[in-house]
mmCIF file of the N, C-alpha and C atoms, coordinates in Angstrom:
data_MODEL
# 
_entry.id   MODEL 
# 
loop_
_atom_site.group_PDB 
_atom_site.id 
_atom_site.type_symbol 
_atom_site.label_atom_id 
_atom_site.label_alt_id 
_atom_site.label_comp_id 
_atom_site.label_asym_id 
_atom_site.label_entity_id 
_atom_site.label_seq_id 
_atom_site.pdbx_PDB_ins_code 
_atom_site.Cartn_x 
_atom_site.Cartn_y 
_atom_site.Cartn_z 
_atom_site.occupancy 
_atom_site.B_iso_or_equiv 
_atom_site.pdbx_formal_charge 
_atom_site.auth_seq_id 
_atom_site.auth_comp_id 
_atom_site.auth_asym_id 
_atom_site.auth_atom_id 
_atom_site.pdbx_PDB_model_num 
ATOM 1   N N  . UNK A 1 1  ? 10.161  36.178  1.467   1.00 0.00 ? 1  UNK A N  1 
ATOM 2   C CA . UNK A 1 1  ? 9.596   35.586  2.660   1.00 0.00 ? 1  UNK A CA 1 
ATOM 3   C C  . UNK A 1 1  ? 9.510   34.070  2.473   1.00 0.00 ? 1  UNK A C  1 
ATOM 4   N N  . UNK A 1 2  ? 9.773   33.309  3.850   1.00 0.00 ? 2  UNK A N  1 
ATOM 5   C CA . UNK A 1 2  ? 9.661   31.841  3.095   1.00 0.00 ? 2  UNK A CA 1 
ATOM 6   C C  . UNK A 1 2  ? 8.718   31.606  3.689   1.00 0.00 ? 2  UNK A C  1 
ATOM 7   N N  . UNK A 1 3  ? 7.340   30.856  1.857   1.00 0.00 ? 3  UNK A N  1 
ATOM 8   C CA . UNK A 1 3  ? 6.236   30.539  2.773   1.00 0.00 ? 3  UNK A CA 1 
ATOM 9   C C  . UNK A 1 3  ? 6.560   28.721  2.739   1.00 0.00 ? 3  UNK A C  1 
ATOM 10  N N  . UNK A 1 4  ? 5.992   28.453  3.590   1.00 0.00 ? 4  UNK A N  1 
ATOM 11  C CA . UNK A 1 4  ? 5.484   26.919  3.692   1.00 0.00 ? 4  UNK A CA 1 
ATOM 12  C C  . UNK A 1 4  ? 4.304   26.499  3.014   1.00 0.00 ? 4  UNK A C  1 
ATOM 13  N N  . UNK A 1 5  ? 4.312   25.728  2.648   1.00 0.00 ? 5  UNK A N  1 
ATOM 14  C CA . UNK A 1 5  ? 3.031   25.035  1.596   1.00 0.00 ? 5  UNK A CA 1 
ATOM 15  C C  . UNK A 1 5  ? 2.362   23.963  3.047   1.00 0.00 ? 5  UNK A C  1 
ATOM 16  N N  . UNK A 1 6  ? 1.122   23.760  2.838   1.00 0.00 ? 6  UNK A N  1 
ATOM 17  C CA . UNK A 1 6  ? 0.466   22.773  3.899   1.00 0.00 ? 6  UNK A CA 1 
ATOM 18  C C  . UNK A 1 6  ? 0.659   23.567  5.525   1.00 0.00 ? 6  UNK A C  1 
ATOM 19  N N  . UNK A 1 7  ? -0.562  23.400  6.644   1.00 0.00 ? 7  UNK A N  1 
ATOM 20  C CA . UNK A 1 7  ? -0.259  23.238  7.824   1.00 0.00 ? 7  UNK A CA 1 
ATOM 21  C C  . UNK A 1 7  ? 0.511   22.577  8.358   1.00 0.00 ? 7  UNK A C  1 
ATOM 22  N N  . UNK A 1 8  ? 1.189   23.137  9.921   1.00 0.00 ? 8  UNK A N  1 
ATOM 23  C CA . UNK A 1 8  ? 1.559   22.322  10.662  1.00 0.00 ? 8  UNK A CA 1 
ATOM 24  C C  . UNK A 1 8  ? 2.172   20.667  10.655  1.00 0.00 ? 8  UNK A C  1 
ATOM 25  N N  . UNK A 1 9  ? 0.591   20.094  11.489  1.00 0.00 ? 9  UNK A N  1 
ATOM 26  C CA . UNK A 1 9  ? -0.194  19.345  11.089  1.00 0.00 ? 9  UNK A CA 1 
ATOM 27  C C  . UNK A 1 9  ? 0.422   17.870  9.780   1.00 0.00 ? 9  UNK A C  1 
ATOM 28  N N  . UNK A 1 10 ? -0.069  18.744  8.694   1.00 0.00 ? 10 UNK A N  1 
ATOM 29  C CA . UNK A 1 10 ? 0.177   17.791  7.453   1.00 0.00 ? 10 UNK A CA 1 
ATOM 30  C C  . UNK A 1 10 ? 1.897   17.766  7.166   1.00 0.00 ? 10 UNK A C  1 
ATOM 31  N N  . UNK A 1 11 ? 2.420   18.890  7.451   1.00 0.00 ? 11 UNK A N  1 
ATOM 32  C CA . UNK A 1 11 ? 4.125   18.560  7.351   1.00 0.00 ? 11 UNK A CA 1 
ATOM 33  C C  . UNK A 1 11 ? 4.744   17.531  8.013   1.00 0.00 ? 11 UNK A C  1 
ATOM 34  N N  . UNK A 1 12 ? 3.906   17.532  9.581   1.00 0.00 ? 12 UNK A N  1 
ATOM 35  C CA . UNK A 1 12 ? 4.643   16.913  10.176  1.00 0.00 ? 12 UNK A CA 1 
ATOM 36  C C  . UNK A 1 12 ? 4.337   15.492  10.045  1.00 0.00 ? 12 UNK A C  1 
ATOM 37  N N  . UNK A 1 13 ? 2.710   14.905  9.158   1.00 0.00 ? 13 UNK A N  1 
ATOM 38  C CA . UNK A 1 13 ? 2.718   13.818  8.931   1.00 0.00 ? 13 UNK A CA 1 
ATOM 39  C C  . UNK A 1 13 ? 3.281   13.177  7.875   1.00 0.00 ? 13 UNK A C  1 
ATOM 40  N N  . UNK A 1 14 ? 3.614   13.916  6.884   1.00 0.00 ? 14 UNK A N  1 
ATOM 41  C CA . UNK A 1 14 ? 4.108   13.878  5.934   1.00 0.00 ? 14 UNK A CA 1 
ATOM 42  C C  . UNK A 1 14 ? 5.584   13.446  5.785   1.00 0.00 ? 14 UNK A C  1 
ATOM 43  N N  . UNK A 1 15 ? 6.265   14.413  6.727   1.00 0.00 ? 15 UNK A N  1 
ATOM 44  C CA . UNK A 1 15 ? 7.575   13.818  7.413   1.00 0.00 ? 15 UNK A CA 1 
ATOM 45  C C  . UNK A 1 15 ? 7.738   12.953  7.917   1.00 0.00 ? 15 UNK A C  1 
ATOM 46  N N  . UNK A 1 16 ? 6.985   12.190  9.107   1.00 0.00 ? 16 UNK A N  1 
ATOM 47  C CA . UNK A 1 16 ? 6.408   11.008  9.339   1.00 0.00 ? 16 UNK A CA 1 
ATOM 48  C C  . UNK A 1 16 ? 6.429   9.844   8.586   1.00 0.00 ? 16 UNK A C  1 
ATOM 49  N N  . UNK A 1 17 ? 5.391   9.970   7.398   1.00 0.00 ? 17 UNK A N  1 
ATOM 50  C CA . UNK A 1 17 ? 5.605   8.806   6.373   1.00 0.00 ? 17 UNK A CA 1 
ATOM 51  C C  . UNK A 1 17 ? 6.766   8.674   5.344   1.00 0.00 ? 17 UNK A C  1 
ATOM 52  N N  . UNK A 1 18 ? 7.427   9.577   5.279   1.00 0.00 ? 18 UNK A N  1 
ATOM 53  C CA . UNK A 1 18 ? 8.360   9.582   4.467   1.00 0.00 ? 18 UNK A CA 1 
ATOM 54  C C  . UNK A 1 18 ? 9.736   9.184   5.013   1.00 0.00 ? 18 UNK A C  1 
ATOM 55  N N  . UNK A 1 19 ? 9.944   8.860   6.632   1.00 0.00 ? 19 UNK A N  1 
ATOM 56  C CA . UNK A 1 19 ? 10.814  8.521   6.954   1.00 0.00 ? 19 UNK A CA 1 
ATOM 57  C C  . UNK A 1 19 ? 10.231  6.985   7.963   1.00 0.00 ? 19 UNK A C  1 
ATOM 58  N N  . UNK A 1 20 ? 9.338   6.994   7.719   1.00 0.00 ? 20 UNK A N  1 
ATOM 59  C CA . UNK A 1 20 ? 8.810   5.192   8.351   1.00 0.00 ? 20 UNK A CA 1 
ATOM 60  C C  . UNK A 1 20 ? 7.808   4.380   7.346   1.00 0.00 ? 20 UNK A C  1 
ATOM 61  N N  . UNK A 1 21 ? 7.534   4.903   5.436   1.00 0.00 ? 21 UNK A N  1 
ATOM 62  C CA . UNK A 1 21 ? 7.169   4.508   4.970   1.00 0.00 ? 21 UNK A CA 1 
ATOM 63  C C  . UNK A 1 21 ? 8.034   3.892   3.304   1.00 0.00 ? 21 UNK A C  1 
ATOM 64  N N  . UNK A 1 22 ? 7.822   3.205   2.833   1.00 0.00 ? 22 UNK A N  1 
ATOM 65  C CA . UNK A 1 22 ? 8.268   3.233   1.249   1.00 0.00 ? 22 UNK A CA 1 
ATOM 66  C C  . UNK A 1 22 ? 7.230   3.674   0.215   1.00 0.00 ? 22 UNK A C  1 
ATOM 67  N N  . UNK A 1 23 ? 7.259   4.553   -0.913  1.00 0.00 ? 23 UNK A N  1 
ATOM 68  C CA . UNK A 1 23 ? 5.993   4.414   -1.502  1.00 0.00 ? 23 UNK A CA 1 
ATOM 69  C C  . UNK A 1 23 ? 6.457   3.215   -2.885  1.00 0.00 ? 23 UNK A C  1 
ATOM 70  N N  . UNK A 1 24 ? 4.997   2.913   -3.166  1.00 0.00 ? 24 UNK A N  1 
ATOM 71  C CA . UNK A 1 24 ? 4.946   1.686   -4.615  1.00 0.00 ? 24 UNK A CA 1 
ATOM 72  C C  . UNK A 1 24 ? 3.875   2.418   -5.587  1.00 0.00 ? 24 UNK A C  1 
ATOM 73  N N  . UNK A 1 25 ? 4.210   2.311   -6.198  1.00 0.00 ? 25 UNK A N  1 
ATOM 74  C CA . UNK A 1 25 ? 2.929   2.783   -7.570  1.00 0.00 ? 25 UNK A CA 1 
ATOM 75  C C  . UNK A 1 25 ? 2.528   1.890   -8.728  1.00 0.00 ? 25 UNK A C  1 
ATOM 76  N N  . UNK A 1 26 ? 1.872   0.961   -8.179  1.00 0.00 ? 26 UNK A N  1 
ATOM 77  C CA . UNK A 1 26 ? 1.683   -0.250  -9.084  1.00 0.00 ? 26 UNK A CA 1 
ATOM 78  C C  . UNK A 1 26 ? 0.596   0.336   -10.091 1.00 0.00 ? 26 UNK A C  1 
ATOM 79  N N  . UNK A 1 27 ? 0.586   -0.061  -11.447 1.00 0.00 ? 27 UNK A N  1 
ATOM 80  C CA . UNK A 1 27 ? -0.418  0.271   -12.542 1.00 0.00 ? 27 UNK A CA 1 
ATOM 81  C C  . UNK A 1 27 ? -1.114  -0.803  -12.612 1.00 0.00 ? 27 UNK A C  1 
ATOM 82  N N  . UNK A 1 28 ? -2.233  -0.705  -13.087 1.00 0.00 ? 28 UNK A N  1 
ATOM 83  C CA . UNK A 1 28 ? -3.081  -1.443  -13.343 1.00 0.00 ? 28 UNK A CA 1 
ATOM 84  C C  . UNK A 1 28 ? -4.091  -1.449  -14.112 1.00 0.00 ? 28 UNK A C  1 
ATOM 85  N N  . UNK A 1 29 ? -4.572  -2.498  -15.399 1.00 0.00 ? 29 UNK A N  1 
ATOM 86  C CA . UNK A 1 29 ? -5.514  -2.200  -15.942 1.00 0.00 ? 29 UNK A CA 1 
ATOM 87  C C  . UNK A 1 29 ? -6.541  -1.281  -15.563 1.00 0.00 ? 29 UNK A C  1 
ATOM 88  N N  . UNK A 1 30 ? -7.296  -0.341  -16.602 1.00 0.00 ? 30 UNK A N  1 
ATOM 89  C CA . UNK A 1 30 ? -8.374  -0.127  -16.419 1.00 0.00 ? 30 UNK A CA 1 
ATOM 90  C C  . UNK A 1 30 ? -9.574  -0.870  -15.731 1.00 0.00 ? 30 UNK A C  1 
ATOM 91  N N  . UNK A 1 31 ? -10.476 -0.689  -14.417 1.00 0.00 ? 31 UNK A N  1 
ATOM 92  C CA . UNK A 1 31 ? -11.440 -1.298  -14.229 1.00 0.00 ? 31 UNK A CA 1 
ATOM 93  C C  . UNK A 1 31 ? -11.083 -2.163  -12.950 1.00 0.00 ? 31 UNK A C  1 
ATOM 94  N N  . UNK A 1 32 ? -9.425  -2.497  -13.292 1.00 0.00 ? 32 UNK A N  1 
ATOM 95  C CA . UNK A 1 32 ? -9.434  -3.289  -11.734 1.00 0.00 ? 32 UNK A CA 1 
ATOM 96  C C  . UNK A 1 32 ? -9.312  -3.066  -10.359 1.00 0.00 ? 32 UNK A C  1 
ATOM 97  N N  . UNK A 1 33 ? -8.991  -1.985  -10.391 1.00 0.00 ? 33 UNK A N  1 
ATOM 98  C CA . UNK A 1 33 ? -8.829  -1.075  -9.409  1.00 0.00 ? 33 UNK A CA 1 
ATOM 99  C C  . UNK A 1 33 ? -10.286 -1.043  -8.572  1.00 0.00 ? 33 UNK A C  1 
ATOM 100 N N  . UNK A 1 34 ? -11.164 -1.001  -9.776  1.00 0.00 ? 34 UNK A N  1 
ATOM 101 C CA . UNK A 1 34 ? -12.701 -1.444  -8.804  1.00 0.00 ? 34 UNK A CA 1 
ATOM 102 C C  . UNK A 1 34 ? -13.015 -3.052  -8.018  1.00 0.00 ? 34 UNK A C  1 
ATOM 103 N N  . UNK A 1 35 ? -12.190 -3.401  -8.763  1.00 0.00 ? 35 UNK A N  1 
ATOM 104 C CA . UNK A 1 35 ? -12.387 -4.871  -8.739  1.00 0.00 ? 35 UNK A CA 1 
ATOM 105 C C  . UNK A 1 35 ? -11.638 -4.967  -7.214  1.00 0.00 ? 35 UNK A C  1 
ATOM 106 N N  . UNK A 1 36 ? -10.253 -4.530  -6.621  1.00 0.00 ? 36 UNK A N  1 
ATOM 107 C CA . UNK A 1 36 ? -9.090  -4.847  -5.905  1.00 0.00 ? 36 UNK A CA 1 
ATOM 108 C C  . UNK A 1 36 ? -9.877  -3.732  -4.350  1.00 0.00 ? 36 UNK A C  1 
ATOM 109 N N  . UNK A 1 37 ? -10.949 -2.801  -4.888  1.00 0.00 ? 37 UNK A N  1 
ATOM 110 C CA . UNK A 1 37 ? -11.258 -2.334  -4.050  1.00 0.00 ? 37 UNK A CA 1 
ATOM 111 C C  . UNK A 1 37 ? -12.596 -2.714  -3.496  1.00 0.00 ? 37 UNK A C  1 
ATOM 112 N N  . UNK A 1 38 ? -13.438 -3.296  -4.343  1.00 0.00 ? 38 UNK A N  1 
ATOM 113 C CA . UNK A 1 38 ? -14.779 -4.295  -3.792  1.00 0.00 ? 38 UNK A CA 1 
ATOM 114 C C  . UNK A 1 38 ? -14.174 -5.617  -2.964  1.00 0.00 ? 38 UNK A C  1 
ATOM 115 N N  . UNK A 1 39 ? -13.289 -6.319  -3.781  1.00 0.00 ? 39 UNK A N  1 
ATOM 116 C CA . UNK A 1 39 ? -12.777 -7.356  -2.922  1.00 0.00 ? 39 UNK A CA 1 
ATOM 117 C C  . UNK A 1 39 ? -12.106 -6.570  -0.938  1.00 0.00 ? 39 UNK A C  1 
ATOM 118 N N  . UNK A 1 40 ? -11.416 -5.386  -1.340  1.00 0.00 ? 40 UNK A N  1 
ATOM 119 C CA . UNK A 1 40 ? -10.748 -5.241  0.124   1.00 0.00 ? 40 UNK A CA 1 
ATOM 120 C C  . UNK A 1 40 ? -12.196 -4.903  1.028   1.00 0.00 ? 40 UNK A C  1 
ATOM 121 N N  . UNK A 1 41 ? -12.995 -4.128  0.510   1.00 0.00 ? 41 UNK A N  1 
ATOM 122 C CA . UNK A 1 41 ? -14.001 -3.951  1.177   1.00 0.00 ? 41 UNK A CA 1 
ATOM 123 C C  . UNK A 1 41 ? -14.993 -4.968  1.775   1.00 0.00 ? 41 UNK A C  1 
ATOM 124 N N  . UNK A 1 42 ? -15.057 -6.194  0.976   1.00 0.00 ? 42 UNK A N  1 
ATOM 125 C CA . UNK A 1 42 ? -15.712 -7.628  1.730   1.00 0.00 ? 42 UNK A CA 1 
ATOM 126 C C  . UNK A 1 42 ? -14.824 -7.992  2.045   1.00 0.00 ? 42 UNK A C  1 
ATOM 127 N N  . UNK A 1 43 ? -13.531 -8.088  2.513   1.00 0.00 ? 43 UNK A N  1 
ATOM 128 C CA . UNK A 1 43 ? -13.061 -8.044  3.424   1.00 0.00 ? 43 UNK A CA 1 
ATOM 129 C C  . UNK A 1 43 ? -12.687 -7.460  4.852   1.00 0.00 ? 43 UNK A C  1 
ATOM 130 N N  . UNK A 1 44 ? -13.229 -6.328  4.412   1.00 0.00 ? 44 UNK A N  1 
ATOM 131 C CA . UNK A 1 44 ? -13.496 -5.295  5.691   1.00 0.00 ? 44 UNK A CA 1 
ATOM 132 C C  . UNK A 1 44 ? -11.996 -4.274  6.038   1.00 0.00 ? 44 UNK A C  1 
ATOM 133 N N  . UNK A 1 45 ? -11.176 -4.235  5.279   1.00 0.00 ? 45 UNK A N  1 
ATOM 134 C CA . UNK A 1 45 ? -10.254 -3.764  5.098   1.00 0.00 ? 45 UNK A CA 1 
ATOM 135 C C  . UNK A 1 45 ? -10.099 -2.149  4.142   1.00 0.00 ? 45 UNK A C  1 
ATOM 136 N N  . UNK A 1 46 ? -8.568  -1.685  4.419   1.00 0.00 ? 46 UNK A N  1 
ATOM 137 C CA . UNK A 1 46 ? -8.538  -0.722  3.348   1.00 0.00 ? 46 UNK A CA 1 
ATOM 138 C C  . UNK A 1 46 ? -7.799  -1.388  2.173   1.00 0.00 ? 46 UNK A C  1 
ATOM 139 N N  . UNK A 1 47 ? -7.887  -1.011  1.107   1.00 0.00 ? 47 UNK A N  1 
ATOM 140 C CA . UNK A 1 47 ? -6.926  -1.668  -0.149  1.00 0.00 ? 47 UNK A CA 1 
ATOM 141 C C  . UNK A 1 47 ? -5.624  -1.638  -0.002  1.00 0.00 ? 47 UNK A C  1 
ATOM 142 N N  . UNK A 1 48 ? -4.901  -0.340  0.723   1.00 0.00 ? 48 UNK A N  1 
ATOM 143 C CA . UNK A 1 48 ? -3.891  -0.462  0.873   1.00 0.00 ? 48 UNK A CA 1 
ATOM 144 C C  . UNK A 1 48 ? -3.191  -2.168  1.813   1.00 0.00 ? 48 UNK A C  1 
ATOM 145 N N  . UNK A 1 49 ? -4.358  -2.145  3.045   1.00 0.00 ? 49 UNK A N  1 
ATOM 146 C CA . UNK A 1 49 ? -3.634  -3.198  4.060   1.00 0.00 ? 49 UNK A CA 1 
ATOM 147 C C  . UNK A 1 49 ? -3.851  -5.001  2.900   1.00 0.00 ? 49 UNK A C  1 
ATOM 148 N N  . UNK A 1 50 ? -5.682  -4.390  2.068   1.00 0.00 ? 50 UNK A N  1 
ATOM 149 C CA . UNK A 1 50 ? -5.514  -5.592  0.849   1.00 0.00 ? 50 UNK A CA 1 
ATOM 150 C C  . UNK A 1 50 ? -4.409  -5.896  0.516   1.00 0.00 ? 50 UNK A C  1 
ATOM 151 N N  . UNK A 1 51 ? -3.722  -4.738  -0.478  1.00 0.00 ? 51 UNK A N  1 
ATOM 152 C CA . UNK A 1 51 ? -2.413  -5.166  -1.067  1.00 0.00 ? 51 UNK A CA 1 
ATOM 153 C C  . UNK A 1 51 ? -1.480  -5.533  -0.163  1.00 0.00 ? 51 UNK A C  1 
ATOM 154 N N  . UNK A 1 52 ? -0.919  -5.106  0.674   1.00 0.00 ? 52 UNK A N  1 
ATOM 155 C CA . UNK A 1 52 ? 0.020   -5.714  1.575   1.00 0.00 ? 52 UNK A CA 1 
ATOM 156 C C  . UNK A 1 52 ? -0.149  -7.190  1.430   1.00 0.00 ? 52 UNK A C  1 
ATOM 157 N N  . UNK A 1 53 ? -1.265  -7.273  2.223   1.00 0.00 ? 53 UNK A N  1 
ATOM 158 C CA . UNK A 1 53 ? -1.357  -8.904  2.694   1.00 0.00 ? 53 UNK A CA 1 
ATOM 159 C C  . UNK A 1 53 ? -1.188  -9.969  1.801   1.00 0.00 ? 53 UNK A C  1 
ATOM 160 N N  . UNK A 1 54 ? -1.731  -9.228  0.235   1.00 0.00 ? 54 UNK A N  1 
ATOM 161 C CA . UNK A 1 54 ? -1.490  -10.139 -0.805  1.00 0.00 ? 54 UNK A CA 1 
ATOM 162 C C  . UNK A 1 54 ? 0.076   -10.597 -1.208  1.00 0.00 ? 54 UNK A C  1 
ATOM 163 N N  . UNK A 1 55 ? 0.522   -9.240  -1.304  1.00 0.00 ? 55 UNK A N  1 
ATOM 164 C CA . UNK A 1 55 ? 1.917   -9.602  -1.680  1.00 0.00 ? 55 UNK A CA 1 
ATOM 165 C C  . UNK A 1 55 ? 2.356   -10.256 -0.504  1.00 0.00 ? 55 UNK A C  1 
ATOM 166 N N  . UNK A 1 56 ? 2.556   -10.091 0.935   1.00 0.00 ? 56 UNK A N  1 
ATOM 167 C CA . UNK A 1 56 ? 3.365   -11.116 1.475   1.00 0.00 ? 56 UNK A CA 1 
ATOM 168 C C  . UNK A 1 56 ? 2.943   -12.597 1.314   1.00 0.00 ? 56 UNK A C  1 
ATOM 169 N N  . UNK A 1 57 ? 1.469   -12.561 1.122   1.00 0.00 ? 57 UNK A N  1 
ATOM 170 C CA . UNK A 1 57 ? 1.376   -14.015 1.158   1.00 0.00 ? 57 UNK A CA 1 
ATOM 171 C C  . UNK A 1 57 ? 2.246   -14.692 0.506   1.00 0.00 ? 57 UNK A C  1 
ATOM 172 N N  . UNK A 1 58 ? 1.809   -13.810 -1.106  1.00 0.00 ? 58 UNK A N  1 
ATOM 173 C CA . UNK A 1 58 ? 2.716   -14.088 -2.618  1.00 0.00 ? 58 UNK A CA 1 
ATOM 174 C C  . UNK A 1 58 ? 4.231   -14.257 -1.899  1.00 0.00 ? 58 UNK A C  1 
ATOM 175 N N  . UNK A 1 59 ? 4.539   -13.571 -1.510  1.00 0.00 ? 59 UNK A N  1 
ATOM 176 C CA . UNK A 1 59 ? 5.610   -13.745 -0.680  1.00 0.00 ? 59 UNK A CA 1 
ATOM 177 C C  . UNK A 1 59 ? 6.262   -15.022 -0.207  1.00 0.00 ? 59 UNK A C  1 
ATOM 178 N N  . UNK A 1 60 ? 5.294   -15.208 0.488   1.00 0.00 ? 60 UNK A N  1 
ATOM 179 C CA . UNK A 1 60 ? 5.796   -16.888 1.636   1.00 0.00 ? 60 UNK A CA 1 
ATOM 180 C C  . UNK A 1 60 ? 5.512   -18.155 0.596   1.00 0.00 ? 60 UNK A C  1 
ATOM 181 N N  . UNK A 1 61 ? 4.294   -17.927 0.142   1.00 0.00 ? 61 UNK A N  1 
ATOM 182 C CA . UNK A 1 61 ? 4.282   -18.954 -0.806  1.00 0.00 ? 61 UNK A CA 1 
ATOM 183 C C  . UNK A 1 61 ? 5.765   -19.162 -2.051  1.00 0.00 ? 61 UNK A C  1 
ATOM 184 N N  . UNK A 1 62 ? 5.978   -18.119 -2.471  1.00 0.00 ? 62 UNK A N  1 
ATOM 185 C CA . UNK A 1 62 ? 7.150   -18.284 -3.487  1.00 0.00 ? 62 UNK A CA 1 
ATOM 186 C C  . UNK A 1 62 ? 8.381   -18.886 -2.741  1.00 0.00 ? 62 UNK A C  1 
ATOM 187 N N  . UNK A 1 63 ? 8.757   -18.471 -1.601  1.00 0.00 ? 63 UNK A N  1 
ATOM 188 C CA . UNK A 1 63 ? 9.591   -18.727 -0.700  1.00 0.00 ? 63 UNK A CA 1 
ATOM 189 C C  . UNK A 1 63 ? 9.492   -20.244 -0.353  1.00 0.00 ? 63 UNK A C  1 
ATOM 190 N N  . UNK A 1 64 ? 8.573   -20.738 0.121   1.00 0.00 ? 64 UNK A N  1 
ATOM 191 C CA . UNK A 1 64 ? 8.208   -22.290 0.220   1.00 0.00 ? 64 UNK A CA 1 
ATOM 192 C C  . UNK A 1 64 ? 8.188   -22.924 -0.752  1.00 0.00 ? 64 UNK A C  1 
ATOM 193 N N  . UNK A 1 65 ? 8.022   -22.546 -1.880  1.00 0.00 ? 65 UNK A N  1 
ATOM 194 C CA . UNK A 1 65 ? 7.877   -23.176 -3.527  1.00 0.00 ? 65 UNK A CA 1 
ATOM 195 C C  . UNK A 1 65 ? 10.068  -23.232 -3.599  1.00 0.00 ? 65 UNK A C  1 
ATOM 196 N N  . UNK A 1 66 ? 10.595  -21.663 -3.328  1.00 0.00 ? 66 UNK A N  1 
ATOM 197 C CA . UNK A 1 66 ? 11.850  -22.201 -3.574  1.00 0.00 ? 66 UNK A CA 1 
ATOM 198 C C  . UNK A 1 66 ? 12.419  -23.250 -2.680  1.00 0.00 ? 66 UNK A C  1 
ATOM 199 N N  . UNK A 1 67 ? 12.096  -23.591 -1.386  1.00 0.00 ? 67 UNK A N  1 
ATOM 200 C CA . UNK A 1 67 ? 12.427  -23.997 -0.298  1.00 0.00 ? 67 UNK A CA 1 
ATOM 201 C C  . UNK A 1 67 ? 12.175  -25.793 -0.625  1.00 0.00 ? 67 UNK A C  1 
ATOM 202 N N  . UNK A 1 68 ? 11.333  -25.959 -1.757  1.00 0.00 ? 68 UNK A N  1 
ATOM 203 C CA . UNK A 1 68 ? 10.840  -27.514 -1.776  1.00 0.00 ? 68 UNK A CA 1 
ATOM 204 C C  . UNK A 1 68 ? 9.778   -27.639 -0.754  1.00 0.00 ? 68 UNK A C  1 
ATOM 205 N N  . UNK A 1 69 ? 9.047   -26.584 -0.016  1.00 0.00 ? 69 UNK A N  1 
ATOM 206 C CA . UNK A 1 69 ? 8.179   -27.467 0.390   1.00 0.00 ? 69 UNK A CA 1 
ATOM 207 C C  . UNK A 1 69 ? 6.904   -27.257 0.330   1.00 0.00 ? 69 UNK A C  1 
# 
């Protein structure tokens, strides 16, 4: 019999992110992870949208650093 693992529901979100998402699995010291998640939170954010924003900044800035300006 073929069973399916998960509802509905979760397949179909699942399918969802896996075809409009990338995943990253960054490591990180012990401890900072508290640290990366107190900071997103006074920010009022989730950590995930934290990290985003960081890296693009990191992003534009490196980009302007190659750019000369």
């Amino acid at each position: 019999m073929d069973e399916k693992k998960g509802s509905a529901a979760t397949r179909a979100k699942n399918k969802y992110n896996a075809a409009n998402y990338d995943r990253l699995y960054p490591y990180v010291p012990k401890g900072r992870k508290a640290v990366y998640e107190e900071a997103a939170t006074k920010a009022g954010v989730s950590l995930n949208d934290y990290i985003i924003k960081a890296l693009d900044e990191k992003v534009e800035r490196d980009k302007k650093e190659r750019e000369g300006g």
